[in-house]
N, C-alpha and C positions, 0 to 999 in steps of 0.2 A: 508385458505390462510396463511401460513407464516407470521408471524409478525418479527422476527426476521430472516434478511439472512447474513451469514458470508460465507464470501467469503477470502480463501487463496490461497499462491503459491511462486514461486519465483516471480523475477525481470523479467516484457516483456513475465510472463505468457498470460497475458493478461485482467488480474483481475481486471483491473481500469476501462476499456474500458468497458468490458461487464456488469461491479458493476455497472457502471454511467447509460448504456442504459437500463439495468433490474429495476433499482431504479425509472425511467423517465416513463418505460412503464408501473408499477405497482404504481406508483402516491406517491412511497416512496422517502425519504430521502436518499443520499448517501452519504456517508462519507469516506473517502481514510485516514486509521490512520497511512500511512507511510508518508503522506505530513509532520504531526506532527514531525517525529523522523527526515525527512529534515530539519526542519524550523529550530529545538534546531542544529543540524548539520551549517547548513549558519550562523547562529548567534553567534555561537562558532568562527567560521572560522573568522566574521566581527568583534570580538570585542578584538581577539586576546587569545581566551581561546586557547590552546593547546588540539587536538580531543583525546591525549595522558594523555590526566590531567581527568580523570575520576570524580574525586571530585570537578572540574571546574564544567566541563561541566554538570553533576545533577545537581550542585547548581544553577545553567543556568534554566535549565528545570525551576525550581520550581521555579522562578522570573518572567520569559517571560510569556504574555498575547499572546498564538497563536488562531487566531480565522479561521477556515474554512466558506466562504460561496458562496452561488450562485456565477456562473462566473460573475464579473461587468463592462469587455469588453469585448467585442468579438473581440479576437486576437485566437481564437481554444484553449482557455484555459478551463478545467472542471471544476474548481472552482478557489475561489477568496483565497489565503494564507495571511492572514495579523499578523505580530510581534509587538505587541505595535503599533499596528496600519498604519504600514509601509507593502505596498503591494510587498512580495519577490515572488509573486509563481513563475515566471520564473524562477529566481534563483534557485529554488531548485532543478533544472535540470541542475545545472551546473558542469563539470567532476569533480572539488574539492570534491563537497557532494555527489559525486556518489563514491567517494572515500573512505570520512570518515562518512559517515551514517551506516555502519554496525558497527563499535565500538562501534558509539555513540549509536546505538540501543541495542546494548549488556549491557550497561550499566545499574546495578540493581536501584539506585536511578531514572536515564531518566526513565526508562520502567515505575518504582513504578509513577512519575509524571503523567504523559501520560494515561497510563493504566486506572488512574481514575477519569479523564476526558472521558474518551472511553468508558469508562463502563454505566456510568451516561447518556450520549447522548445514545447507543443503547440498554438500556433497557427502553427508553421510547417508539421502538417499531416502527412500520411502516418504519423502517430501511434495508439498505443495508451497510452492514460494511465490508471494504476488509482490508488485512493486510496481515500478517505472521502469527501471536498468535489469531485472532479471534475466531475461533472454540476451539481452547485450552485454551485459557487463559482469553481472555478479554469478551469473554462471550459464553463461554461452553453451555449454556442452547437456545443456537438459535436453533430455529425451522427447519431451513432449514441450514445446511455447506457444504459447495462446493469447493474442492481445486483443481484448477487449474494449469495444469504444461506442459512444451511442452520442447523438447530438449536443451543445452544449445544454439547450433549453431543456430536453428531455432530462440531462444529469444534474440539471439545477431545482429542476423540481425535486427530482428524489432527493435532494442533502435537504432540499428545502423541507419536505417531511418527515424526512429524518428526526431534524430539529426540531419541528414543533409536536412530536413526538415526548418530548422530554421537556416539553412547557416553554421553547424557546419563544421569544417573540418578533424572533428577525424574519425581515418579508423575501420574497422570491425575486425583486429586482436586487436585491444587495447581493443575495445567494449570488445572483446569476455573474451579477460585474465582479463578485470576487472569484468563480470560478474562469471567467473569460483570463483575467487575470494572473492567475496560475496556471492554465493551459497555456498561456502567453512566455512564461519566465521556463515552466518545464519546458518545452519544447522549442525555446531558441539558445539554453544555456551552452555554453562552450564545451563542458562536461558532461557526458552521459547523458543528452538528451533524450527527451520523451520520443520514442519512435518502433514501430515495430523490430523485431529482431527478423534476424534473416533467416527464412522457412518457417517464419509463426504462424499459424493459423488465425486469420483475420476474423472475428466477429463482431458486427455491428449490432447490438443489444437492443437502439431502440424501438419501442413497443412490443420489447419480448419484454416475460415472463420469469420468473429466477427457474421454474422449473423448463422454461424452455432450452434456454442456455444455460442448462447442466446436463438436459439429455440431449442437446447437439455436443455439448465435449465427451460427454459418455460413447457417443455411436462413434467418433472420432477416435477414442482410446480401443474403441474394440474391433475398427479397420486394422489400426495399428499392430493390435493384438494378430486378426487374422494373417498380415501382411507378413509377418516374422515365420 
């Protein structure tokens, strides 16, 4: 079995959903290391740094205490996001940081903080790690990399109801240009761009099913299994 699984993609690939359920049904840890580059993103936004001030916002990073853990309501949240011990995870679904989290994740200091916090949690192993950079960057030596991608229009729907899910009122054309938009910024940045890792297992999600694309990484961990 995989001790280490990296899981990437864009935005409303569907990376989180199937990382949480695969991590749940293999008795592993899941970890979501874009909640991270949200939280340094909202607490920028709350404290009055500029997402424009680059040397802010690192200097940001490297002070904040972010702690990911088990969800500790059940409001349909996957995990619990706490800053200094101030519980934002809803917030970091809010349009602002859907906004300025791609800067802020481009940024060499943020990633350098982050990164090694990320590193350090999933090389202890019995992990599910999703992201952008996992298979590239934050731990190249996973056993198992998976990236995940489905059209842009198909991934704008789903954030799109996502949101109105939780009473939003934003429409699927804004959805859609802010996600073209961050597909745009991750995947041409100089740093750790958005891109498959080398020997990941490609899956294109749209018009699957969340149980679809968990029993194609299921039958895929259990080649592996026999292959050993």
């Amino acid at each position: 079995m995989p001790s280490i699984i990296a899981i990437d993609g864009p935005a409303a690939s569907g990376k989180s959903t199937v990382g949480a359920l695969l991590a749940e049904r293999l008795g592993y840890v899941y970890f979501d290391t874009g909640v991270m580059y949200r939280a340094v993103t909202w607490i920028a936004l709350q404290r009055g740094v500029a997402i424009e001030d680059e040397a802010g916002v690192s200097a940001l990073a490297e002070t904040i205490r972010i702690k990911v853990t088990r969800p500790t309501a059940d409001d349909g949240r996957q995990y619990t996001v706490l800053v200094d011990d101030q519980d934002i995870t809803w917030d970091l679904r809010r349009p602002e940081v859907n906004h300025g989290v791609s800067p802020v994740s481009a940024y060499a200091g943020v990633r350098r903080a982050l990164t090694a916090q990320q590193r350090r949690m999933g090389l202890q192993g019995n992990i599910v790690m999703v992201g952008r950079d996992i298979g590239t960057v934050v731990l190249p030596e996973a056993d198992l990399k998976i990236y995940l991608d489905a059209t842009v229009e198909e991934r704008a729907h789903r954030r799109c109801r996502e949101l109105q899910l939780r009473s939003s009122s934003i429409d699927y054309q804004t959805v859609l240009a802010a996600m073209k938009r961050r597909d745009a910024i991750d995947s041409s940045r100089a740093l750790a761009p958005l891109c498959p890792a080398p020997g990941a297992f490609i899956l294109d999600t749209t018009g699957l099913g969340i149980k679809e694309v968990l029993t194609r990484i299921q039958a895929l961990i259990c080649e592996m299994d026999e292959g050993e």
